[in-house]
KETOR-269393 format. One record per atom (N, C-alpha, C): atom name; x, y, z. Coordinates in nm, 4 decimals, decimal comma. Layout:
R; CA; X; Y; Z
...
//
This chain:
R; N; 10,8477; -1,5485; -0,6258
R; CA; 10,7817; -1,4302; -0,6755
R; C; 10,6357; -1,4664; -0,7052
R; N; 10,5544; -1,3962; -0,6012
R; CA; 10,3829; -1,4283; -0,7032
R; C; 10,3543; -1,3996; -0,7988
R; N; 10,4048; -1,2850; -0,8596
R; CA; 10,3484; -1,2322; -0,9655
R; C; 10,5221; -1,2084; -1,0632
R; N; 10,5005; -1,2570; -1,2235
R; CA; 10,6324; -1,2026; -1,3100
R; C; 10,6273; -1,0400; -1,3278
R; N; 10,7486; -1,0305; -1,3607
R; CA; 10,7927; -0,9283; -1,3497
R; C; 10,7218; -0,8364; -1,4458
R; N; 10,7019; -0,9323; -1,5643
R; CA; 10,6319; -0,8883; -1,6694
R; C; 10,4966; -0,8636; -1,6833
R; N; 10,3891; -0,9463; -1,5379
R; CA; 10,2914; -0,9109; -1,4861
R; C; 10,2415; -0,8019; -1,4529
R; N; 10,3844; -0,7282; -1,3172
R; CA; 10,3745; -0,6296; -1,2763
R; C; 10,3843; -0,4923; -1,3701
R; N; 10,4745; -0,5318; -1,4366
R; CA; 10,4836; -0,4041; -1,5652
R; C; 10,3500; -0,4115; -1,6221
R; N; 10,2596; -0,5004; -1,7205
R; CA; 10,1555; -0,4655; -1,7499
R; C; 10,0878; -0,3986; -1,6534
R; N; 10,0556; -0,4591; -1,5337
R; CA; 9,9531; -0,4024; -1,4830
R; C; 9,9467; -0,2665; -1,4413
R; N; 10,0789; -0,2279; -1,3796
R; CA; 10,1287; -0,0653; -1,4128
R; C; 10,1326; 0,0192; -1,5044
R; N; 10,1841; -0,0286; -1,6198
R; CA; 10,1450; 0,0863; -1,7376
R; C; 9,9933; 0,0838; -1,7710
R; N; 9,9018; -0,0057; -1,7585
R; CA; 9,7991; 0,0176; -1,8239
R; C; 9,7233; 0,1219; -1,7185
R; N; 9,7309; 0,1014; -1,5864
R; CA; 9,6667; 0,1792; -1,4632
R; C; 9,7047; 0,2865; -1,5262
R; N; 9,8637; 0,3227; -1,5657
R; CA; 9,8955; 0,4454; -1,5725
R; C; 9,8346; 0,5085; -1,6884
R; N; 9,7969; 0,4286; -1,8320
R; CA; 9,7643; 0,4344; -1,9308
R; C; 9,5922; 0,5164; -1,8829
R; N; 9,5259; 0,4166; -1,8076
R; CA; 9,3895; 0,4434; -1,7745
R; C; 9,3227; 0,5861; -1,6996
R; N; 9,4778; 0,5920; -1,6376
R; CA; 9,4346; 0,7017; -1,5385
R; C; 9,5579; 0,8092; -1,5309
R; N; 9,5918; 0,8686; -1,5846
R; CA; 9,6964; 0,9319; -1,5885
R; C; 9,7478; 1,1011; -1,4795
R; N; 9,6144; 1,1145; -1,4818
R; CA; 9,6010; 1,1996; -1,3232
R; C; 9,6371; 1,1710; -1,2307
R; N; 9,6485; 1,0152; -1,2040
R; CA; 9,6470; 0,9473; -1,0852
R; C; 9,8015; 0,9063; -1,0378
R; N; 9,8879; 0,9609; -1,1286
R; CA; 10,0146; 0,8900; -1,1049
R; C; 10,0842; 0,8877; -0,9880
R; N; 10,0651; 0,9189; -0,9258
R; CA; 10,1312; 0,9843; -0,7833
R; C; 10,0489; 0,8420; -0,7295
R; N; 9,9268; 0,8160; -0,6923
R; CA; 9,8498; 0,7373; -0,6373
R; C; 9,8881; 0,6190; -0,6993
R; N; 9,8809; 0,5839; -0,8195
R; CA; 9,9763; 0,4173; -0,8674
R; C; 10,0466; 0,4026; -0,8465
R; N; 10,1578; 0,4692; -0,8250
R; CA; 10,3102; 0,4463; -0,7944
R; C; 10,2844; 0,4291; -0,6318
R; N; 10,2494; 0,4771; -0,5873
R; CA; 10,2405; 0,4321; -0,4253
R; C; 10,1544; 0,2903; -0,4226
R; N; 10,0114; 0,3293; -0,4927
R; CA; 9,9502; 0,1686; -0,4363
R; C; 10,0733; 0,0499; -0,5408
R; N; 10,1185; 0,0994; -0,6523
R; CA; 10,2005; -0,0206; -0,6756
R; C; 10,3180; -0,0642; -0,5775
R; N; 10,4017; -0,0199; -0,5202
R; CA; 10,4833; -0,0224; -0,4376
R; C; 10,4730; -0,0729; -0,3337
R; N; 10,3366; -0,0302; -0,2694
R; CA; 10,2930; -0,1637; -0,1538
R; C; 10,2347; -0,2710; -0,2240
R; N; 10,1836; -0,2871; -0,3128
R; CA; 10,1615; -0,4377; -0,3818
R; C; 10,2398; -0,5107; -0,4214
R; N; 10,3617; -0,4821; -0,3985
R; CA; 10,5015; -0,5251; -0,4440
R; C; 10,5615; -0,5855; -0,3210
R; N; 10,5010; -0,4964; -0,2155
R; CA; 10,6019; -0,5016; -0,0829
R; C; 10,5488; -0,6413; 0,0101
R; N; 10,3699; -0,5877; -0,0013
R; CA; 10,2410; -0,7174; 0,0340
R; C; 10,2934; -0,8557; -0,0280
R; N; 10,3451; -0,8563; -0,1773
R; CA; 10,2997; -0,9622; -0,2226
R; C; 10,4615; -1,0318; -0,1896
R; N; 10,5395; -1,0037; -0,0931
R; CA; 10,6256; -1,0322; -0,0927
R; C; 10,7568; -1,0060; -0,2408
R; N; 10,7194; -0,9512; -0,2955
R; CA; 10,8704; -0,9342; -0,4098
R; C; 10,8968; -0,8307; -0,4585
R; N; 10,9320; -0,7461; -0,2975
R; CA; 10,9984; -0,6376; -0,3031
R; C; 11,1694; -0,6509; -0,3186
R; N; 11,2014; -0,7791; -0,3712
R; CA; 11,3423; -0,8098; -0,3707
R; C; 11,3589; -0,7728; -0,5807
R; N; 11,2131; -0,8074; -0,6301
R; CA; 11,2245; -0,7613; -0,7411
R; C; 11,2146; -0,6752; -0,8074
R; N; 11,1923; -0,5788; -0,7405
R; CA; 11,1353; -0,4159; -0,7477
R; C; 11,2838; -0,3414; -0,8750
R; N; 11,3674; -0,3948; -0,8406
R; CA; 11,4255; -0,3295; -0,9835
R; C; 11,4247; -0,3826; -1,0913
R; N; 11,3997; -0,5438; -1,0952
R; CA; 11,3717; -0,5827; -1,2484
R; C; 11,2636; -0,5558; -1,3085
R; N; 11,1588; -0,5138; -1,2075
R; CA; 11,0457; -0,4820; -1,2532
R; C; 11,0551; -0,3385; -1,3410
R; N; 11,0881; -0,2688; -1,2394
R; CA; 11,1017; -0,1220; -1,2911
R; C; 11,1865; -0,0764; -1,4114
R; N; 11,3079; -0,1495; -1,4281
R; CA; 11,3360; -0,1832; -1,5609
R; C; 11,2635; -0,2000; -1,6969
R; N; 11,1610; -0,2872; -1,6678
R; CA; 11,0706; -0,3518; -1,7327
R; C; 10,9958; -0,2419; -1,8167
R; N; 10,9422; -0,1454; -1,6537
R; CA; 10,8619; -0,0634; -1,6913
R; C; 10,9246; 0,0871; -1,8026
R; N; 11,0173; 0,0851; -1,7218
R; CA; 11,0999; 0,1866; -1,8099
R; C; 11,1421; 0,1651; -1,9625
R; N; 11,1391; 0,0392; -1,9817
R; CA; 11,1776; 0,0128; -2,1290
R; C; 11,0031; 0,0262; -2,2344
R; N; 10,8948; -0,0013; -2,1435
R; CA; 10,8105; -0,0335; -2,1897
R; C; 10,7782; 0,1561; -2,2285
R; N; 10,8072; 0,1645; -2,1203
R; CA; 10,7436; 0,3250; -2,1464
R; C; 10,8045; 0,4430; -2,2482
R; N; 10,9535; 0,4041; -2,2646
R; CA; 11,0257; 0,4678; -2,3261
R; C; 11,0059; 0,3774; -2,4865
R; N; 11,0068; 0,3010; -2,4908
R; CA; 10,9827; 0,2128; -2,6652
R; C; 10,8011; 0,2676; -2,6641
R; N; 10,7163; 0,3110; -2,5735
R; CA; 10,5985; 0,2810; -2,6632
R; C; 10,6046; 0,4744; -2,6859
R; N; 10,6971; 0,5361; -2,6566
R; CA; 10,7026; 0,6612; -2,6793
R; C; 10,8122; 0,6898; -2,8026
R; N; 10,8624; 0,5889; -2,8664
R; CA; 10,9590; 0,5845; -2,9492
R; C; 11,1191; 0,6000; -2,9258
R; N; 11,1573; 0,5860; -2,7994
R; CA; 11,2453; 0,5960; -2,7396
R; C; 11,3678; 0,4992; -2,7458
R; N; 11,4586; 0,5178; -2,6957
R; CA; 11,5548; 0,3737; -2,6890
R; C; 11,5972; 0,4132; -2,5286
R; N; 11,6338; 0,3241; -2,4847
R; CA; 11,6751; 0,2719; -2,2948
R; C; 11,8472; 0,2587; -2,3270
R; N; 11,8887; 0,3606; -2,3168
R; CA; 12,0727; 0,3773; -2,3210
R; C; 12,1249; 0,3752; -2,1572
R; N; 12,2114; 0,2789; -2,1318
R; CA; 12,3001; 0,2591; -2,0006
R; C; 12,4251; 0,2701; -2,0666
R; N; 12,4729; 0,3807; -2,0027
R; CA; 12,6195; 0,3964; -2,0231
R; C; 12,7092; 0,3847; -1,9101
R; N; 12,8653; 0,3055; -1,8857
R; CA; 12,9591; 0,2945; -1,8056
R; C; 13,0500; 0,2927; -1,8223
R; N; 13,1015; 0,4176; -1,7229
R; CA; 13,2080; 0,5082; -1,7502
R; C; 13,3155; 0,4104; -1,6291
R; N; 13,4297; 0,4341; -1,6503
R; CA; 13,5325; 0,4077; -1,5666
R; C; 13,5866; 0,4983; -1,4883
R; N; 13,4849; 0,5739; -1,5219
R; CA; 13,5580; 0,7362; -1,3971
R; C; 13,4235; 0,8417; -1,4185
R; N; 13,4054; 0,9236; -1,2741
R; CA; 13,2915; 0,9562; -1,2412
R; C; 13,3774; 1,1282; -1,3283
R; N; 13,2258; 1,1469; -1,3985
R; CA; 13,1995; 1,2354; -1,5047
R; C; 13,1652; 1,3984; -1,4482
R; N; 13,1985; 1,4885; -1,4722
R; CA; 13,1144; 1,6406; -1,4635
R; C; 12,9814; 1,6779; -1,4357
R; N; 12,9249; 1,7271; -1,4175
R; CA; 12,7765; 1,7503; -1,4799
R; C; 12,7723; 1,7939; -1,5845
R; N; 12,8755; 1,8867; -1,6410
R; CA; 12,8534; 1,9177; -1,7844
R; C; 12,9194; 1,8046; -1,9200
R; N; 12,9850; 1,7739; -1,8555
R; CA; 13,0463; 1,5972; -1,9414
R; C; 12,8898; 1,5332; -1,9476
R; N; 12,8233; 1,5133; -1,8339
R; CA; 12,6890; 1,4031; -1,8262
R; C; 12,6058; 1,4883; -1,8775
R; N; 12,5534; 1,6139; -1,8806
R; CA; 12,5005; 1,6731; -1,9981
R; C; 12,5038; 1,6708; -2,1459
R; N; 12,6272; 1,7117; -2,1772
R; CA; 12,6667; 1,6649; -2,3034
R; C; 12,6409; 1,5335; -2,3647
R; N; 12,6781; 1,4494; -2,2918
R; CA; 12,6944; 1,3177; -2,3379
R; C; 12,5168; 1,2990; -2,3724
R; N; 12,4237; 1,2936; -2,2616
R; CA; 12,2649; 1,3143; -2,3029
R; C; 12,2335; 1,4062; -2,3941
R; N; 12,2639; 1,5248; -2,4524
R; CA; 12,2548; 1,5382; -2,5544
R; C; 12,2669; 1,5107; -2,6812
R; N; 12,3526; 1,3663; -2,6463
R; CA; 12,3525; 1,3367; -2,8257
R; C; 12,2485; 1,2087; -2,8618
R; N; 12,1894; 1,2379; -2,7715
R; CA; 12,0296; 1,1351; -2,7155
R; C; 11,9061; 1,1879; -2,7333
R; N; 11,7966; 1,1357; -2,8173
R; CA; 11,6738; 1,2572; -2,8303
R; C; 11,6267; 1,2446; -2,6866
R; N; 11,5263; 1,3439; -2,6612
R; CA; 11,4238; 1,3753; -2,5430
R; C; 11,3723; 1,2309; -2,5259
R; N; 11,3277; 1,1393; -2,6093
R; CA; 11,2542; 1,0360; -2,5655
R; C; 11,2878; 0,9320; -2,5276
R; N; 11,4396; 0,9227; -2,5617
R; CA; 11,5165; 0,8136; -2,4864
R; C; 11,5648; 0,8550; -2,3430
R; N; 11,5593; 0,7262; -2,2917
R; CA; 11,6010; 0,7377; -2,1668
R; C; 11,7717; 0,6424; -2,1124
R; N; 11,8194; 0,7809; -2,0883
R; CA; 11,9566; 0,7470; -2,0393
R; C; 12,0459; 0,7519; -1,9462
R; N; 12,0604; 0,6364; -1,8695
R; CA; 12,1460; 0,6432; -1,7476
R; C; 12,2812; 0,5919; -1,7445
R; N; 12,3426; 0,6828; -1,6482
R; CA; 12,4701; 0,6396; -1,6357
R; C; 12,5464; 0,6128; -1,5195
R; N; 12,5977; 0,4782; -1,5391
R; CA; 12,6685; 0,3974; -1,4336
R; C; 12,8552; 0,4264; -1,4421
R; N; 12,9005; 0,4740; -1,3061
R; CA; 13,0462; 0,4458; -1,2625
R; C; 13,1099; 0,2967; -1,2450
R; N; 13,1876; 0,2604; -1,2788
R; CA; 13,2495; 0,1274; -1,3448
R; C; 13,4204; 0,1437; -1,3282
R; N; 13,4282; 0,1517; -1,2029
R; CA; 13,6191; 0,1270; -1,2400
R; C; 13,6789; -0,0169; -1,2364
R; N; 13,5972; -0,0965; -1,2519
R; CA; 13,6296; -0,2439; -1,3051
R; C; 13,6702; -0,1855; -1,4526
R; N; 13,6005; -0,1371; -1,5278
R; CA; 13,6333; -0,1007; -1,6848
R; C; 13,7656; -0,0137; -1,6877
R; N; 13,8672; 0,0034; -1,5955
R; CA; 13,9759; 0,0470; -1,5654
R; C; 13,9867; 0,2370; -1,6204
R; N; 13,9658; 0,2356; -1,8134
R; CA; 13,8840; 0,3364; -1,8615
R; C; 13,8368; 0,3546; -1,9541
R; N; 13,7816; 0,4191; -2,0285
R; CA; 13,7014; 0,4365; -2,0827
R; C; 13,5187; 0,4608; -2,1213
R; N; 13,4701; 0,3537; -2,1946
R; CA; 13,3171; 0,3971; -2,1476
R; C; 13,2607; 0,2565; -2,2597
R; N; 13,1880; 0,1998; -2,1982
R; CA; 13,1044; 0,1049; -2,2593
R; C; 12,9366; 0,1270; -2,2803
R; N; 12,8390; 0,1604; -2,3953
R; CA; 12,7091; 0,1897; -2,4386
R; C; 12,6333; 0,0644; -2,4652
R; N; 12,5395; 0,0514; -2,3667
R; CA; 12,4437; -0,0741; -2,3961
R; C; 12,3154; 0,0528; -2,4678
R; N; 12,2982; -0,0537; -2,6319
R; CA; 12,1450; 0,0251; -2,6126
R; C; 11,9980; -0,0660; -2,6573
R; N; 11,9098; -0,0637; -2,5905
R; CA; 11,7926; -0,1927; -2,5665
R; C; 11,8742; -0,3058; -2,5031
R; N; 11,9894; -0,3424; -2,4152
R; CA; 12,0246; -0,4358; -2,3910
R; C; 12,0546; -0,5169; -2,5300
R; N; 12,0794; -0,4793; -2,5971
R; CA; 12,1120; -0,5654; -2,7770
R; C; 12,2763; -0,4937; -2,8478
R; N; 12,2779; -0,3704; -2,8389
R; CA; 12,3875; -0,2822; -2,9127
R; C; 12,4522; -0,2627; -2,8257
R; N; 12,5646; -0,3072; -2,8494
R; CA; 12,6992; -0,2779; -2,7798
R; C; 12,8009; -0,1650; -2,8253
R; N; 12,8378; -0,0758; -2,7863
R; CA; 12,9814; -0,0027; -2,7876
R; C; 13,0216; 0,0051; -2,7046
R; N; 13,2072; -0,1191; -2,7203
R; CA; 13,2443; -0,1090; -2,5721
R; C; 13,4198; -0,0601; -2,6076
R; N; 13,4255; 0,0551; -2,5464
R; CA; 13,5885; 0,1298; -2,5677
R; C; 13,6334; 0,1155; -2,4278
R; N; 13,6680; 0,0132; -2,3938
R; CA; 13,7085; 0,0431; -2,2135
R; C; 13,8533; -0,0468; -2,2582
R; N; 13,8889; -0,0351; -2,1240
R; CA; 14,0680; -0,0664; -2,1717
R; C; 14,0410; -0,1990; -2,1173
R; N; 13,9841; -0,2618; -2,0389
R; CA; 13,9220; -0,3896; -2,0082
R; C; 13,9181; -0,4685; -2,0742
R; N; 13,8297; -0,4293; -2,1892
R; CA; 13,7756; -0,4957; -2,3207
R; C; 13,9484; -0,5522; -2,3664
R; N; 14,0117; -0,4259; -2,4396
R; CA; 14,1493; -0,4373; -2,5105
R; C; 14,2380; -0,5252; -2,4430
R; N; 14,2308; -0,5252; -2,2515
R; CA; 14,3622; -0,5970; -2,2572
R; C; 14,2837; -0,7722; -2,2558
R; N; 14,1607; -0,7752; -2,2277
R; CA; 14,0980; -0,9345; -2,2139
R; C; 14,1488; -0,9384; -2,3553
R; N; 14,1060; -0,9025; -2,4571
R; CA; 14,1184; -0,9384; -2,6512
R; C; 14,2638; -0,9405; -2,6199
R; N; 14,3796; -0,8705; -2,5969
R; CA; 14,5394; -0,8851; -2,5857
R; C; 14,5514; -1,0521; -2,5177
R; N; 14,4480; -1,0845; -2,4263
R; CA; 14,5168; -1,2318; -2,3592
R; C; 14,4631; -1,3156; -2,3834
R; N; 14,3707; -1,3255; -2,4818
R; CA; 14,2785; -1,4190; -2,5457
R; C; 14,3624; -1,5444; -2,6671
//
């Protein structure tokens, strides 16, 4: 990788910070500077990066939720509603987690109700 991941995130939010009209135009020239500099293989840790940065400096929290079974639209509505506007929340299908639903939030807070969890703790 030429550049860390954590490189690329600065240098993106601040462009975006600087110029905010321009977003359409950073996101493209970032994307080929990613692609040029060879570490377009990192393009999602990066963007990660960026998403956490953007959502914490807006007061936000970065919620990944995984479900063991693919949800409604009005189930996946609901469920984002009990989330303010400024967090950002995605949700991943998981039938390794057999069922239930496991909540990462900042990558730090765990809530994990999946039957996965229960039978590993049963054979432990």
């Amino acid at each position: 990788m030429k550049y860390s991941a954590e490189a690329y995130m600065k240098a993106f939010t601040e462009a975006l910070n600087e110029h905010p009209s321009k977003k359409d135009h950073i996101v493209k020239s970032f994307l080929q500077t990613l692609s040029r500099n060879g570490d377009w293989a990192s393009v999602g840790k990066v963007f990660n990066l960026i998403t956490k940065k953007i959502t914490h400096d807006s007061d936000g929290l970065v919620v990944s939720a995984e479900f063991a079974r693919p949800l409604s639209e009005k189930m996946i509505s609901e469920f984002k509603e009990k989330f303010s506007a400024k967090d950002h929340v995605e949700i991943f299908i998981k039938p390794e987690l057999i069922a239930g639903v496991r909540v990462l939030i900042d990558g730090e807070k765990e809530l994990d109700m999946t039957l996965s969890k229960k039978i590993n703790k049963l054979l432990s």
